[in-house]
C-alpha positions as CSV (number, residue, x, y, z in Angstrom):
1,X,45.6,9.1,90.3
2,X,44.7,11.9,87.9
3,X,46.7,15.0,88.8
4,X,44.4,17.4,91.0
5,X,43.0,21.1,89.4
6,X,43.4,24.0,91.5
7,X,44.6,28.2,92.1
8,X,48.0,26.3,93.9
9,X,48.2,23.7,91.3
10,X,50.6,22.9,88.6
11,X,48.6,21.1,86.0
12,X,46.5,22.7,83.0
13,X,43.6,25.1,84.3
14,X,39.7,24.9,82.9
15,X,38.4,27.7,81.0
16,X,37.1,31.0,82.6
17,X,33.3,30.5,83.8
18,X,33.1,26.5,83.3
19,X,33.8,23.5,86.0
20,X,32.6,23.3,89.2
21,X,36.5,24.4,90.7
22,X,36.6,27.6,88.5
23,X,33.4,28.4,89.7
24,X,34.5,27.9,93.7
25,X,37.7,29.4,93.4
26,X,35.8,32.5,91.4
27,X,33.2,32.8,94.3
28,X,35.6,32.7,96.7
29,X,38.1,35.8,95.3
30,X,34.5,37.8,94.5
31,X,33.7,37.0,98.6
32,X,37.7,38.3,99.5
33,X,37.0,41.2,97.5
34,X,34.1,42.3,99.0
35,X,35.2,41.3,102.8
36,X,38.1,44.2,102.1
37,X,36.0,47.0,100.4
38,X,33.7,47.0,104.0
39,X,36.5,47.2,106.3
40,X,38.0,49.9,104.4
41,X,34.5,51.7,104.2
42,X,34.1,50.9,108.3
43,X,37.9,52.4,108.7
44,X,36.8,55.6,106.8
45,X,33.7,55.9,109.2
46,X,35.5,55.6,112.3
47,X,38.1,58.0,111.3
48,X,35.2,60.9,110.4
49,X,34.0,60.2,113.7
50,X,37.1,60.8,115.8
51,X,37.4,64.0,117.3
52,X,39.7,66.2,115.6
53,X,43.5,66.1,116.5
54,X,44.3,69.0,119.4
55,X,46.2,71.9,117.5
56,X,49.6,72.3,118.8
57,X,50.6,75.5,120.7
58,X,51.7,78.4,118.6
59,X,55.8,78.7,118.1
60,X,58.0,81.1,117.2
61,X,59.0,80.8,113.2
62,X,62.4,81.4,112.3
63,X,63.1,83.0,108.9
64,X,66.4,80.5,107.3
65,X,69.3,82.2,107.3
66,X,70.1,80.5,103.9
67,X,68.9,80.3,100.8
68,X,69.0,77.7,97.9
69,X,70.9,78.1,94.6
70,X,70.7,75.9,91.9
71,X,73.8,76.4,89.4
72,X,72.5,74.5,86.1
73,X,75.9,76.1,83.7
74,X,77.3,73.7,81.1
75,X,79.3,71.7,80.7
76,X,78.5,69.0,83.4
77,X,81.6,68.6,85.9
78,X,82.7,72.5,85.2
79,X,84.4,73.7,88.8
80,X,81.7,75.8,90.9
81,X,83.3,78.3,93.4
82,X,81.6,80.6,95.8
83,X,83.3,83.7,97.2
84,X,86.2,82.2,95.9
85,X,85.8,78.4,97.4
86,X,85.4,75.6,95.8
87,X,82.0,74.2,96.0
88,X,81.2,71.1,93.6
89,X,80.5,70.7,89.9
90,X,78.0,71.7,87.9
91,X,74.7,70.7,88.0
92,X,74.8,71.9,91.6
93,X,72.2,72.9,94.5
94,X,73.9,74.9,97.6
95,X,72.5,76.3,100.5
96,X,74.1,79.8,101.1
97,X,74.2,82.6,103.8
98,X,71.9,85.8,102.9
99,X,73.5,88.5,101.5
100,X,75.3,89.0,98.3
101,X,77.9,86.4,96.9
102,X,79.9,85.9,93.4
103,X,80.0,82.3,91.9
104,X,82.0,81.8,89.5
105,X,82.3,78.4,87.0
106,X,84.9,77.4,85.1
107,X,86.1,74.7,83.2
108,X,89.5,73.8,81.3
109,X,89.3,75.2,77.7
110,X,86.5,77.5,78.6
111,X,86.1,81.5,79.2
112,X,84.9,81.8,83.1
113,X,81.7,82.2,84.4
114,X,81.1,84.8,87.1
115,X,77.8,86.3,88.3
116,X,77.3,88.4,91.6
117,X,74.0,87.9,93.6
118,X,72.3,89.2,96.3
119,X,70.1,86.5,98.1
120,X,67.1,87.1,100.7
121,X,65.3,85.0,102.8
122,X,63.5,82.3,101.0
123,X,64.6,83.2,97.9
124,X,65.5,80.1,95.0
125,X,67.5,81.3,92.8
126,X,68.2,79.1,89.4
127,X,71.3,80.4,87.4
128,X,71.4,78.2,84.1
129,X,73.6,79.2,80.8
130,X,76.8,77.7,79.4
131,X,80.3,78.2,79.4
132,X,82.1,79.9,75.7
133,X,85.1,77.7,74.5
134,X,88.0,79.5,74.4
135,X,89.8,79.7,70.9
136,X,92.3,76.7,70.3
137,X,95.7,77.8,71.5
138,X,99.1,75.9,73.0
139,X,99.1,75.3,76.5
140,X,102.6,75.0,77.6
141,X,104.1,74.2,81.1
142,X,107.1,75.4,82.5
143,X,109.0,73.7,84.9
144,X,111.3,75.3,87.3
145,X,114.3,72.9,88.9
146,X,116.0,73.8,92.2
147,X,119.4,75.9,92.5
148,X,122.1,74.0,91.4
149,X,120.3,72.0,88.6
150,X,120.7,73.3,84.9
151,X,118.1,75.1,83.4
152,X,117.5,74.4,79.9
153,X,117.3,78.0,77.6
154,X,117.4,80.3,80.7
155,X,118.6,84.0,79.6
156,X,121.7,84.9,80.9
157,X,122.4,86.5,84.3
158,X,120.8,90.1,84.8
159,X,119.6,92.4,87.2
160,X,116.4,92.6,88.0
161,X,116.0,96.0,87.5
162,X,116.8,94.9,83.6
163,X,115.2,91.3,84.0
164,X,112.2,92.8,84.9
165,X,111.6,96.4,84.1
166,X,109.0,98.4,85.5
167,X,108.2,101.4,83.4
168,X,106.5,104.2,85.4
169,X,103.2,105.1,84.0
170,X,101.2,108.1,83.8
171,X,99.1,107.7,87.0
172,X,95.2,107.0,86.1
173,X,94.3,109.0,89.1
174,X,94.6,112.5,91.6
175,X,94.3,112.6,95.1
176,X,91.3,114.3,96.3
177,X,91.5,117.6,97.8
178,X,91.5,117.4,101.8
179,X,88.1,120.0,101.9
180,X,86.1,120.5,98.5
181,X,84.2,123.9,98.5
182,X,80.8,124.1,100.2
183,X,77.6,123.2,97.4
184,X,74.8,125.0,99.1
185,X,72.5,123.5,96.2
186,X,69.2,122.6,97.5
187,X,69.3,118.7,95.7
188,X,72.4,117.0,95.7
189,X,74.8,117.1,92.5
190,X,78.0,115.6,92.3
191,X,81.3,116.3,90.4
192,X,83.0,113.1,89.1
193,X,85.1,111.8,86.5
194,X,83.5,112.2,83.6
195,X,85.6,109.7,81.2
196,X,84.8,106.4,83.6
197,X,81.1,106.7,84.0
198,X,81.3,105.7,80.3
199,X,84.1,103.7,80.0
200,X,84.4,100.7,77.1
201,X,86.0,97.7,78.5
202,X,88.9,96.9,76.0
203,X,89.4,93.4,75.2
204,X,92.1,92.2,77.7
205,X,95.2,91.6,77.0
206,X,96.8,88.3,77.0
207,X,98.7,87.0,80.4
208,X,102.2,85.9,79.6
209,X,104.5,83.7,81.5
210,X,108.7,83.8,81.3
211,X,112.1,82.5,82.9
212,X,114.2,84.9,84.4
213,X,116.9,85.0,87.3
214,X,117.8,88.0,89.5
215,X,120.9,89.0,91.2
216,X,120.5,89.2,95.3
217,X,124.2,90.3,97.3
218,X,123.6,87.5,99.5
219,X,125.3,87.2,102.8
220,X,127.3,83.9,103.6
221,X,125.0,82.4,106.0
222,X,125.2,79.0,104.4
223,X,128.3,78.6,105.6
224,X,127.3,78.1,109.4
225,X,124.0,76.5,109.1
226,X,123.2,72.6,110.2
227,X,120.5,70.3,109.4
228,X,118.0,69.4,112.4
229,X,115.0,67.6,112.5
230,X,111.6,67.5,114.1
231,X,109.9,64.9,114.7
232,X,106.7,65.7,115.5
233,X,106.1,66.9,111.9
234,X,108.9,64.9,110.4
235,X,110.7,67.5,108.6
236,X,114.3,69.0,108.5
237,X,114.7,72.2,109.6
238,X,118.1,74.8,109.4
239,X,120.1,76.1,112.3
240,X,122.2,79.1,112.2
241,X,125.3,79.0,114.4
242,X,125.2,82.9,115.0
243,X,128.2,83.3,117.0
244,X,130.3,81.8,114.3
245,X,128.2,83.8,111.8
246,X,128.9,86.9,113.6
247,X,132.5,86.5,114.5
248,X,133.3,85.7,110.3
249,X,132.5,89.5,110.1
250,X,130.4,88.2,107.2
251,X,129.8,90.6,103.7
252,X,127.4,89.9,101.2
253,X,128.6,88.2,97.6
254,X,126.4,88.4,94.6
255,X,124.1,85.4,93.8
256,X,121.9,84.5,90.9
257,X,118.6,82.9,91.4
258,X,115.7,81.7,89.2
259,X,112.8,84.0,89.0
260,X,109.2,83.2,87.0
261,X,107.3,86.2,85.9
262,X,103.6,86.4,84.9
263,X,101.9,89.2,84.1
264,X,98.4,90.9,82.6
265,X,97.4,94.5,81.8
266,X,97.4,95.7,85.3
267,X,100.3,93.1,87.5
268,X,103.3,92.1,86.9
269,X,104.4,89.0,89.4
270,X,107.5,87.7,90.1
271,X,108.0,84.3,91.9
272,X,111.5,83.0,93.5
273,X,111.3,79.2,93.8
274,X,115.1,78.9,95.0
275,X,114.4,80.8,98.2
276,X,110.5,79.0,99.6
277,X,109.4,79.7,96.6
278,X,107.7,82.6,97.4
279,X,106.0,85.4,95.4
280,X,109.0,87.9,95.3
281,X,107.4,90.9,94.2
282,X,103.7,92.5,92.9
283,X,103.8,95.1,90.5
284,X,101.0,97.6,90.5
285,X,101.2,98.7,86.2
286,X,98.7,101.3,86.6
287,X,101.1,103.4,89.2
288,X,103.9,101.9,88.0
289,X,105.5,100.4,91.4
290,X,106.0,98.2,93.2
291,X,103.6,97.5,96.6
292,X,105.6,94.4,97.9
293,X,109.3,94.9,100.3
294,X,112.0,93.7,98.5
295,X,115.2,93.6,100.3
296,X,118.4,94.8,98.2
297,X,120.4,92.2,100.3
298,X,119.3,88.4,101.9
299,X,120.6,88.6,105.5
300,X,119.8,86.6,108.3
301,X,117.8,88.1,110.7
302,X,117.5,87.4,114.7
303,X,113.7,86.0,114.1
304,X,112.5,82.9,113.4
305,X,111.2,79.7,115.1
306,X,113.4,80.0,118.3
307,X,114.6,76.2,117.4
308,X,115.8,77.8,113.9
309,X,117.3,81.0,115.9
310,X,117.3,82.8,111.8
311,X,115.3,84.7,109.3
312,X,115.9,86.1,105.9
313,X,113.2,89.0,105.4
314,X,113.5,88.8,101.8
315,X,110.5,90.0,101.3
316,X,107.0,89.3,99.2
317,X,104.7,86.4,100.2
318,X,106.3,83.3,102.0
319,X,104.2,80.6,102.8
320,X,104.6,79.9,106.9
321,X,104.3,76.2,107.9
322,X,104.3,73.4,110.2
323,X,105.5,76.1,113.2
324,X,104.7,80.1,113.5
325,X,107.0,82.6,113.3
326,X,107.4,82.1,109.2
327,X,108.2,77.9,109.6
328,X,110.8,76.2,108.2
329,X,110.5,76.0,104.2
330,X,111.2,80.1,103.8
331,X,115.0,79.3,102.5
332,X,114.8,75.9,100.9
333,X,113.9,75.6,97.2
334,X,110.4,74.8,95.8
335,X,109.4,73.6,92.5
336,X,107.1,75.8,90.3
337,X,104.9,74.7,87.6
338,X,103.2,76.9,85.7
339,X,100.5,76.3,82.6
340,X,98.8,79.0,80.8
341,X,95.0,78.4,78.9
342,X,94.4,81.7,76.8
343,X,92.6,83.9,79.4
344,X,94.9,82.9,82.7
345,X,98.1,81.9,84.3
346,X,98.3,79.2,86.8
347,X,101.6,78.7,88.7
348,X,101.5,76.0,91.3
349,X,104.2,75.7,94.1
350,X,105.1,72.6,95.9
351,X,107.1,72.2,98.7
352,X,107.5,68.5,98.9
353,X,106.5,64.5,97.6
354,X,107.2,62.7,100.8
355,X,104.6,60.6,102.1
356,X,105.2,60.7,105.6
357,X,105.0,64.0,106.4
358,X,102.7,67.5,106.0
359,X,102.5,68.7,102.2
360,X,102.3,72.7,101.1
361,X,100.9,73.1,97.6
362,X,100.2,76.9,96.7
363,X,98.4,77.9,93.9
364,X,98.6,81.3,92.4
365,X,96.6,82.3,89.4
366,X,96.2,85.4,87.5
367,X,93.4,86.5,84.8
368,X,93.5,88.8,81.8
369,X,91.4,92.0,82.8
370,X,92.3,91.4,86.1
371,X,93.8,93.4,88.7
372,X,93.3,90.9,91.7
373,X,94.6,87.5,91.7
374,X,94.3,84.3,93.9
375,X,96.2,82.2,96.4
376,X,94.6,79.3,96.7
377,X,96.8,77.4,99.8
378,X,96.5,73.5,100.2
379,X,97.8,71.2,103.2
380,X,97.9,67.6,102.5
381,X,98.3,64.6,105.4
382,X,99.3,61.7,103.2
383,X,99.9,60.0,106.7
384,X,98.3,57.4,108.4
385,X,97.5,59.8,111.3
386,X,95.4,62.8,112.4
387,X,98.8,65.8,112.2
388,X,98.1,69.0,114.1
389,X,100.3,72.0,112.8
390,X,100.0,75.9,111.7
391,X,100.2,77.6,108.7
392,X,99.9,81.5,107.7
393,X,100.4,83.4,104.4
394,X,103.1,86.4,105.6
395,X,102.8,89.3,103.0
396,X,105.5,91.9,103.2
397,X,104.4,95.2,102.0
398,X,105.7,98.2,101.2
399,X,102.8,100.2,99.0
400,X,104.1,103.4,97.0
401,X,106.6,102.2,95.3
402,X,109.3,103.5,98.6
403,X,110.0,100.6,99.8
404,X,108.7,101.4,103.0
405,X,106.0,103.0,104.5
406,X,105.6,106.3,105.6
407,X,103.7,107.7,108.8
408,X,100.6,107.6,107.0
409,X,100.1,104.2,106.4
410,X,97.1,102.7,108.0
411,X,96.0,99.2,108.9
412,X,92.5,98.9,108.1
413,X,90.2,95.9,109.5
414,X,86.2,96.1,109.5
415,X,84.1,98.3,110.8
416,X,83.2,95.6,113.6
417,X,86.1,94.8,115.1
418,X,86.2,97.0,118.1
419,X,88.9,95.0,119.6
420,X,92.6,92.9,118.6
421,X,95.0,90.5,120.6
422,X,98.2,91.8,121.4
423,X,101.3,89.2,119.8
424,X,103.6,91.1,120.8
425,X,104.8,94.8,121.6
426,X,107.4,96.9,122.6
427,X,105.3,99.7,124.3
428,X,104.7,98.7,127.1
429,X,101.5,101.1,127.6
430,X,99.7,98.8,125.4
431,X,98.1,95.5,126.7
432,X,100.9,92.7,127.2
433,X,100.7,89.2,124.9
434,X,97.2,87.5,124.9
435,X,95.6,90.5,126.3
436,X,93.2,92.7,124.0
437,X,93.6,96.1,122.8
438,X,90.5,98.4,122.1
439,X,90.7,99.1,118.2
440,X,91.1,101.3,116.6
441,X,91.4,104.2,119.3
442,X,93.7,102.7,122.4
443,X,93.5,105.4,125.3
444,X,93.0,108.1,123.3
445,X,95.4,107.3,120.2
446,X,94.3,105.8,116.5
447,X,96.6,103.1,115.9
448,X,95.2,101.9,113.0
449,X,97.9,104.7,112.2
450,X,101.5,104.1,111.6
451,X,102.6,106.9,112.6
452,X,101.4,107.0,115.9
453,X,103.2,104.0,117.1
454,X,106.1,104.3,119.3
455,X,107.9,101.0,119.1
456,X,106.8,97.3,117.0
457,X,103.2,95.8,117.4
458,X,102.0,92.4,116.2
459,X,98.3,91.7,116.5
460,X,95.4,89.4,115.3
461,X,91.6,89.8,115.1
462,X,91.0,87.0,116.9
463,X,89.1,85.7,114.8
464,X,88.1,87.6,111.9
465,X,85.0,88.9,111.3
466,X,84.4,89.9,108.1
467,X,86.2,89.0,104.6
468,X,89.1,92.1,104.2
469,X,91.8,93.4,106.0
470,X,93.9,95.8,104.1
471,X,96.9,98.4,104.5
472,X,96.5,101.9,103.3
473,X,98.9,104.3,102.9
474,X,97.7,107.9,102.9
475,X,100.6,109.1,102.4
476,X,101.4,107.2,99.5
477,X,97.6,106.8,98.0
478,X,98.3,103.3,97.2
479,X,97.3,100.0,99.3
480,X,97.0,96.2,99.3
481,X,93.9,94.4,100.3
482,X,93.3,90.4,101.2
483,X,89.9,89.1,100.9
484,X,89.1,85.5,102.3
485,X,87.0,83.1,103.9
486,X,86.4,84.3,107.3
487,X,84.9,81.2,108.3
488,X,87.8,79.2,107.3
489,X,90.9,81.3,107.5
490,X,89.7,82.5,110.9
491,X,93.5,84.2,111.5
492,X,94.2,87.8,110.5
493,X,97.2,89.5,112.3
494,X,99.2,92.4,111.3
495,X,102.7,93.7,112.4
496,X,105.4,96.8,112.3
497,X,108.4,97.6,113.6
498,X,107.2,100.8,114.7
499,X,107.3,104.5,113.7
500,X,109.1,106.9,116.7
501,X,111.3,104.3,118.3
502,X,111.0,101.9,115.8
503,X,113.2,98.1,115.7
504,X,116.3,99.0,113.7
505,X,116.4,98.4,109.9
506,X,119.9,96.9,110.4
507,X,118.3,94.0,112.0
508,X,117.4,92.2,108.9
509,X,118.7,95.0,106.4
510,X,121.4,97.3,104.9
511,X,119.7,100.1,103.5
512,X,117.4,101.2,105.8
513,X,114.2,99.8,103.9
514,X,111.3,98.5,106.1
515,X,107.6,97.8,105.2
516,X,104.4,96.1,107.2
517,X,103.3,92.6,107.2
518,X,99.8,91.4,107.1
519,X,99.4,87.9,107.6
520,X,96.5,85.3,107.1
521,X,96.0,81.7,108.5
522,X,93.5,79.4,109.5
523,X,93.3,79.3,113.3
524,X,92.7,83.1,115.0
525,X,96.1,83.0,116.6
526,X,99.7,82.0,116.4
527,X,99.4,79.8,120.2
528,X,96.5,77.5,118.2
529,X,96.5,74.9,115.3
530,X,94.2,73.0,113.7
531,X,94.2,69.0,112.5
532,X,94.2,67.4,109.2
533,X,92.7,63.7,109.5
534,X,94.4,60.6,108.3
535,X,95.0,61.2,104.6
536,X,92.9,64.5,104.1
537,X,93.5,68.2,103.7
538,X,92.5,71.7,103.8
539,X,92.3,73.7,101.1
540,X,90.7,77.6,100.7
541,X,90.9,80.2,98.0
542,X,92.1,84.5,99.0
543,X,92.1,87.0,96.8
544,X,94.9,89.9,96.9
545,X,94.5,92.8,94.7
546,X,97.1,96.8,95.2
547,X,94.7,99.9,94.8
548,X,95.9,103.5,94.6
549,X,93.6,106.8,94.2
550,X,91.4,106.2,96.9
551,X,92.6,108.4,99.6
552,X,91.7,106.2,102.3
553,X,90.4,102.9,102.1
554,X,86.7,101.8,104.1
555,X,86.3,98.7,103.1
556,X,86.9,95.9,100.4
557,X,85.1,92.7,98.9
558,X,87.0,90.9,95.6
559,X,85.1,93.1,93.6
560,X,85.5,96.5,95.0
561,X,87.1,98.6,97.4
562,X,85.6,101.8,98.8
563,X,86.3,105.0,100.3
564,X,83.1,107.0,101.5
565,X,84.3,110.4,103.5
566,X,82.2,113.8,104.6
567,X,83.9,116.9,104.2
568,X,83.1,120.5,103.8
569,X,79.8,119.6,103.2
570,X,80.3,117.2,100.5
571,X,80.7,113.6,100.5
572,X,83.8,111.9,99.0
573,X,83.0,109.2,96.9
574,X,85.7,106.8,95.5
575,X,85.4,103.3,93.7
576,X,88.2,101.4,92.3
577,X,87.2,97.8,90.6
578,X,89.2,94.6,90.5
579,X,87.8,94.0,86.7
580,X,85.5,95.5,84.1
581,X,82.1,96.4,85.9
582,X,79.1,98.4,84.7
583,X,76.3,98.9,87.6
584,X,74.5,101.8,89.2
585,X,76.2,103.3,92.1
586,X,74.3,104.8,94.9
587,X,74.2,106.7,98.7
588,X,71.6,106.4,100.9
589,X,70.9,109.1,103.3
590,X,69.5,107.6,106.4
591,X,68.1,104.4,104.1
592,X,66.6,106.7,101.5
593,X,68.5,107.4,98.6
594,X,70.0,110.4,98.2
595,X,72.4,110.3,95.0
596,X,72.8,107.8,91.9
597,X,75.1,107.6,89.3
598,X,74.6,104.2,86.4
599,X,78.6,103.7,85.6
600,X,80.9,101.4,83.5
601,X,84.4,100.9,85.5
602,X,87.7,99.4,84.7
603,X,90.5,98.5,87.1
604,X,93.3,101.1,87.5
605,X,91.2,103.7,87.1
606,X,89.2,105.1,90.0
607,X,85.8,106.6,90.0
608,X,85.6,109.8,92.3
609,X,82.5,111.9,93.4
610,X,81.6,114.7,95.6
611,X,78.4,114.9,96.4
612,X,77.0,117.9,97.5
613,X,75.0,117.7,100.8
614,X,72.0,120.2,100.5
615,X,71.1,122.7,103.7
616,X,68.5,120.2,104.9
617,X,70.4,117.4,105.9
618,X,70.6,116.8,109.6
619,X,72.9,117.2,112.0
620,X,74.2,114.1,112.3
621,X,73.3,110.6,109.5
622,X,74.0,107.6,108.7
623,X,75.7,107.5,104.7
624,X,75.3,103.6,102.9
625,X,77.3,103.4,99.5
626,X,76.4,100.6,97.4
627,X,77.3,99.0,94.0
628,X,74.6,97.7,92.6
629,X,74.3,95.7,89.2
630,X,72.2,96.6,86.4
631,X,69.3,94.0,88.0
632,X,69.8,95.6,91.6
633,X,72.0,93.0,93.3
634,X,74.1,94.6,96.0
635,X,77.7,93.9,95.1
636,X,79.3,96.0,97.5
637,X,78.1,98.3,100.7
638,X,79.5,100.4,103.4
639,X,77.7,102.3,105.8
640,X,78.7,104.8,108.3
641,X,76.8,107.2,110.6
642,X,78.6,110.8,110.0
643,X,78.5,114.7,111.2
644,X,77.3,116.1,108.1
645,X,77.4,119.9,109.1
């Protein structure tokens, strides 16, 4: 049987147009063809014929409260950080809150990218360029090794004080006058200092990184501790026998530890591995002192995790984990690593390897033309399980270079916190543990003031609500400020011994020497913790940065911190940057602006203003200082309603 000819078949086909089959199967597609263009035309009929769809009730429309930012900077993969978190790799398109922000990109081998903006509803914002290559250059790494290992080249024992010297400078600055004289001038004018509106960033200088070791009379308290262990976070913790301790009528022996040092143009800090490897001390260059407590002896003190019963208040940062109350790795060696790239210093501390168990890495870096620098804290669960715990950043601080603080130091938290938890107190007029106190005024007294405390109070936020908290002294014109993630590191507390009947120095001292703490954490309060999944971690980036020559301190962002004041008819103006910055800065007057000033300012050196209020201003307005940049972003604000006559 001859094979059969057809559209299914397998065997040769006839030519186009010839055969009766090519014909059929022709007619028959032409026939399908047409059958499909008439019931598309009879869809399209019936669908002009339907009555239109009913409109749907009107709504209420929501303006976003984010807005899109596409980060196009080269290289592809560079690091992308917003407010100081990490947030991807270039090429990268984030959805941020309204209002202003700084990204910053960097990359290994490259000079950082930073850019502040200010984003409004709806806005799409597209920030492309590329990253400069920084010069070839070594990059070494140190390595630090526990007490009791040899050190290979370390300098010989020293005292810090020769270690680590820290020259006193001519201060960059002048406290303003308590009342100015009375401008009656019609428009406002202003008085500032001249030199800064104009000032020429130098080229920074390079940040350098060296061993060193200290001498620290250390009280034999090693002598009656014991190992225990808990087993919820699987960790060994020490125990002080205190009765023993006590009854050894114990003295304090010299003891040499390792110290790192790292230090720019404006800081000098000093890290301690051997003792939780903390960071010891922070020099502030441009007053020449010191704004961290640093305590001449290492006692034990009666604080602590109750379990631990012990304390050494050495002073500095220590980083507080798996428990409150400072944790358990405050006395136990860390290891340091430290690597250096040109324009920075990155020392990272680690408390442990295990694998079964909660993991502290800190990382501290510091920039050239910087007067800030980062702690960027990261909790690892290598475990199999979900591991609830708590950790908080204690800073010990004793701004002015006393090493302590005087009556005028201040505790300054944002203008909307109107109300703090109570950890603890010896007053027992205040609110009792848990409960809230109004803030800052409690029945009548201001105790964001020191020296209006009778005995100690510890207190959080709970939770914070905006990006600083800061100590101020006025007394001493110098402060410290924390910026953060408020929406991570929910937990902002802050604690003294007290000022009239304060806890005695002996406690944890011999010299008398006290100072403030101000600590930072991730849940609002010490009673709550939060969980790390099954091999996962938590990791956030603060920024710490001293001040001085403000006067008082208002508020504070990782750019700037501010000090707006109305006196004698004037208003007090003050400005002190965390790097080189060139903007306009301006006061609005009830929203209108009132006074502008286009300035170039570098960090140590403050800019101060007093504005003149002319006859017509009202009784009583509302004064908004703002750092703009040179394209009108708002990089910093503060607004107040004040008497003005």
């Amino acid at each position: 049987m001859a094979p059969m000819n057809s559209a299914e078949g397998t065997g040769p086909r006839a030519p186009s147009g010839t055969g009766r089959a090519g014909l059929r199967r022709w007619l028959g597609v032409g026939l399908r063809l047409l059958v499909t263009l008439l019931f598309l035309l009879l869809i399209l009929a019936l669908s002009r014929c339907s009555p239109p769809p009913k409109r749907a009730a009107a709504t209420p429309t929501f303006v976003s409260a984010t807005a899109r930012v596409q980060i196009e900077i080269q290289p592809q993969g560079a690091e992308v950080f917003v407010d100081g978190l990490r947030s991807g790799t270039a090429p990268v398109s984030l959805m941020l809150p309204l209002g202003p922000h700084t990204i910053r990109v960097e990359q290994e081998g490259y000079v950082p990218w930073v850019e502040a903006v200010n984003l409004a509803a709806a806005s799409d914002l597209v920030l492309s360029g590329a990253l400069v290559p920084l010069p070839p250059s070594p990059v070494p790494t140190v390595a630090l090794v526990p007490t009791g290992e040899s050190v290979p080249n370390s300098p010989q024992p020293d005292s810090l004080s020769q270690t680590l010297p820290a020259p006193t400078l001519p201060s960059t600055y002048t406290p303003l006058p308590a009342e100015l004289p009375t401008n009656a001038a019609p428009t406002p004018t202003s008085t500032s200092t001249p030199s800064l509106s104009t000032a020429t960033p130098p080229p920074p200088a390079a940040v350098t990184m060296r061993e060193g070791q200290v001498i620290i009379p250390t009280y034999p308290y090693a002598k009656f501790t014991t190992q225990a262990w808990n087993q919820t976070f699987n960790m060994p913790y020490t125990v002080l026998d205190r009765g023993a301790y006590d009854a050894s009528n114990p003295t304090p022996a010299d003891v040499t530890y390792h110290t790192f040092v790292v230090e720019n143009e404006y800081l000098r800090l000093t890290f301690l591995p051997d003792l939780g490897g903390r960071l010891y001390e922070v020099v502030y260059k441009p007053s020449g002192h010191r704004v961290t407590y640093r305590n001449p002896v290492l006692k034990p003190s009666p604080w602590g995790p109750p379990e631990q019963g012990w304390w050494l208040a050495a002073g500095g940062f220590e980083w507080c984990l798996p428990v409150e109350e400072h944790g358990y790795e405050w006395s136990v060696p860390w290891k340091l690593t430290a690597t250096q790239d040109g324009r920075s210093v990155t020392v990272i501390l680690r408390d442990s390897s295990a694998e079964d168990r909660v993991r502290a890495t800190i990382t501290v870096r510091l920039e050239a033309g910087a007067s800030y620098f980062t702690i960027q804290p990261r909790l690892e669960n290598p475990t199999a399980a979900p591991l609830a715990l708590k950790y908080w950043t204690n800073a010990m601080l004793a701004p002015g270079g006393q090493n302590g603080p005087s009556a005028e130091l201040r505790f300054v938290l944002p203008d909307a916190v109107s109300a703090v938890t109570v950890h603890s107190r010896g007053d027992e007029s205040l609110p009792d543990y848990n409960e809230r106190l109004s803030w800052p005024v409690f029945d009548g007294l201001d105790l964001s003031r020191l020296g209006n405390w009778n005995r100690w109070l510890g207190f959080f936020e709970d939770p914070a609500l905006d990006q600083f908290i800061a100590v101020y002294d006025e007394g001493y014109d110098e402060g410290v400020v924390r910026v953060f993630p408020a929406d991570i590191a929910q937990g902002a507390k802050g604690f003294a011994f007290g000022w009239n009947d304060p806890i005695p120095a002996s406690n944890w001292t011999d010299d008398g020497s006290s100072y403030v703490e101000l600590h930072g954490g991730l849940a609002p309060t010490f009673d709550q913790s939060v969980t790390i999944p099954a091999g996962d971690h938590l990791q956030w980036t603060e920024t710490w940065y001293p001040v001085a020559g403000l006067g008082a301190l208002r508020y504070a962002n990782g750019l700037a911190a501010l000090n707006l004041e109305v006196s004698g008819g004037q208003a007090l103006v003050t400005v002190a940057v965390t790097h080189p910055w060139a903007g306009r800065l301006v006061m609005l007057l009830d929203n209108q602006e009132y006074w502008q000033q286009e300035v170039s300012l570098l960090p140590g050196q403050p800019f101060r203003s007093a504005i003149a209020l002319g006859a017509d201003v009202p009784q009583e307005g509302r004064l908004t200082l703002l750092l703009e940049t040179p394209d009108g972003a708002v990089a910093a604000e503060y607004s107040a309603v004040w008497a003005l006559k």
